[in-house]
C-alpha positions as CSV (number, residue, x, y, z in Angstrom):
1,X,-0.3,19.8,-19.8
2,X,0.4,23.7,-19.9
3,X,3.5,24.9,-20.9
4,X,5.0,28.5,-19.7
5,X,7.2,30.8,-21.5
6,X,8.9,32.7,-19.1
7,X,10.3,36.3,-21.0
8,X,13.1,38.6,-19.3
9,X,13.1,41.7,-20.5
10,X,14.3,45.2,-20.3
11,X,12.6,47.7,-22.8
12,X,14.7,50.1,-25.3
13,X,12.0,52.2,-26.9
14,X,8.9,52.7,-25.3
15,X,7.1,53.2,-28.2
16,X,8.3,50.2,-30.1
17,X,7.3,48.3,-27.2
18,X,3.9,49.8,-27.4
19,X,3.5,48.4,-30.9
20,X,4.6,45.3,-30.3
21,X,2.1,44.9,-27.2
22,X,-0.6,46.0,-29.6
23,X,0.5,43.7,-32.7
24,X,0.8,40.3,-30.4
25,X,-1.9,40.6,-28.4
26,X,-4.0,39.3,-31.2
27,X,-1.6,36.0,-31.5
28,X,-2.3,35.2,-27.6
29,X,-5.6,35.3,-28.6
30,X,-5.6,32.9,-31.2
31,X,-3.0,30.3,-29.7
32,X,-5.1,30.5,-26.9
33,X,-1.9,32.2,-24.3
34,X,-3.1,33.6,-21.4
35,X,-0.3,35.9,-19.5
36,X,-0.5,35.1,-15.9
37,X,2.2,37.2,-14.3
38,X,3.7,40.1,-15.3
39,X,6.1,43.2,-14.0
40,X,9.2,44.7,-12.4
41,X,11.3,40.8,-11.2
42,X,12.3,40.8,-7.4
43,X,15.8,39.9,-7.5
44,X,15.8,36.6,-4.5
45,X,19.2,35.9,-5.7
46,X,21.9,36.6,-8.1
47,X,22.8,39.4,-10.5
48,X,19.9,41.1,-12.3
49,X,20.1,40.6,-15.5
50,X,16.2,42.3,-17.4
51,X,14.0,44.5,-15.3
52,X,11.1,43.0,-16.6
53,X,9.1,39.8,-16.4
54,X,6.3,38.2,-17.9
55,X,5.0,34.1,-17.7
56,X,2.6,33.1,-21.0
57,X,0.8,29.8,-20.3
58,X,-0.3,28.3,-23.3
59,X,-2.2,24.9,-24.0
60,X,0.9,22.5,-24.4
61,X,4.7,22.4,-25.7
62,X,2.9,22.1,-29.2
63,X,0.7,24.8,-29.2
64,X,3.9,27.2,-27.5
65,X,5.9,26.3,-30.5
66,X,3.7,26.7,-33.0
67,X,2.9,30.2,-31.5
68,X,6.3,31.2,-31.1
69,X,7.4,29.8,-34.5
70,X,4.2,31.1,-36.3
71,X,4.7,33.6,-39.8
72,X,2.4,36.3,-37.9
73,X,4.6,36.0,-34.8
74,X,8.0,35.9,-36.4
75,X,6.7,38.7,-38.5
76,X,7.1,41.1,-35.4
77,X,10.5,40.1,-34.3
78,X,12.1,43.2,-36.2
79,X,9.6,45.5,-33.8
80,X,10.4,43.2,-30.8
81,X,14.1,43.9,-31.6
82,X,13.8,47.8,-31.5
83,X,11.1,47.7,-28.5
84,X,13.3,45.0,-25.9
85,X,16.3,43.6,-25.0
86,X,14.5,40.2,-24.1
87,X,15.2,36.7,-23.5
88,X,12.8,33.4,-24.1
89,X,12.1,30.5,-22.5
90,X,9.9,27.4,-22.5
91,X,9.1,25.1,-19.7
92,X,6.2,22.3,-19.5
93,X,3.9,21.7,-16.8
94,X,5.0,18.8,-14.5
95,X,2.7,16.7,-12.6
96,X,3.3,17.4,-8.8
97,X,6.3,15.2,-6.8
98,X,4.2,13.5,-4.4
99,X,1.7,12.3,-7.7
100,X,4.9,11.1,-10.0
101,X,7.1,9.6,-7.1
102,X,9.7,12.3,-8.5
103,X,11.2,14.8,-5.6
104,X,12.6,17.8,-6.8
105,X,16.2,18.7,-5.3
106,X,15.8,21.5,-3.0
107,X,19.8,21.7,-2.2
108,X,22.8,20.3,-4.1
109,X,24.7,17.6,-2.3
């Protein structure tokens, strides 16, 4: 199943951003990522914390990993640095509720 990594962000140098966007594109490419969403966030609720979002499905958990942990991708975490103040996260792909038998809590009790 797909896994997503869901990035916050909020850019410091334009140009150092520029060059990371350039420098990673070619690692999407060959973990096979695909970014899906992308932009200014629209705060629903809460404080604000990036003003920037992006979701990166890739094949699986495996394939996200080895991606993010990757020698070519660690390589540009200096740039990445200098370009954002960023944060990253992974979630998997779950089979819908009503196919598991799982329901998802809408409100706290």
């Amino acid at each position: 199943m797909s896994a997503y990594v869901i990035v916050e962000a909020t850019v410091l140098d334009a140009e150092s951003r520029n060059r990371y966007a350039s420098e990673v594109e070619p690692l999407f490419r060959e973990f096979g990522a695909d970014v899906i969403a992308f932009g200014p966030w629209q705060v629903l609720s809460g404080e604000p914390a990036f003003d920037n979002g992006m979701i990166i499905r890739l094949p699986d958990n495996e394939t996200a990993l080895a991606w993010y942990q990757s020698p070519s991708y660690q390589s540009l975490l200096e740039i990445r640095a200098a370009a954002l103040d960023c944060r990253f996260r992974l979630v998997s792909e779950r089979r819908r509720a009503e196919d598991s038998h799982e329901r998802i809590p809408l409100e706290s009790s």
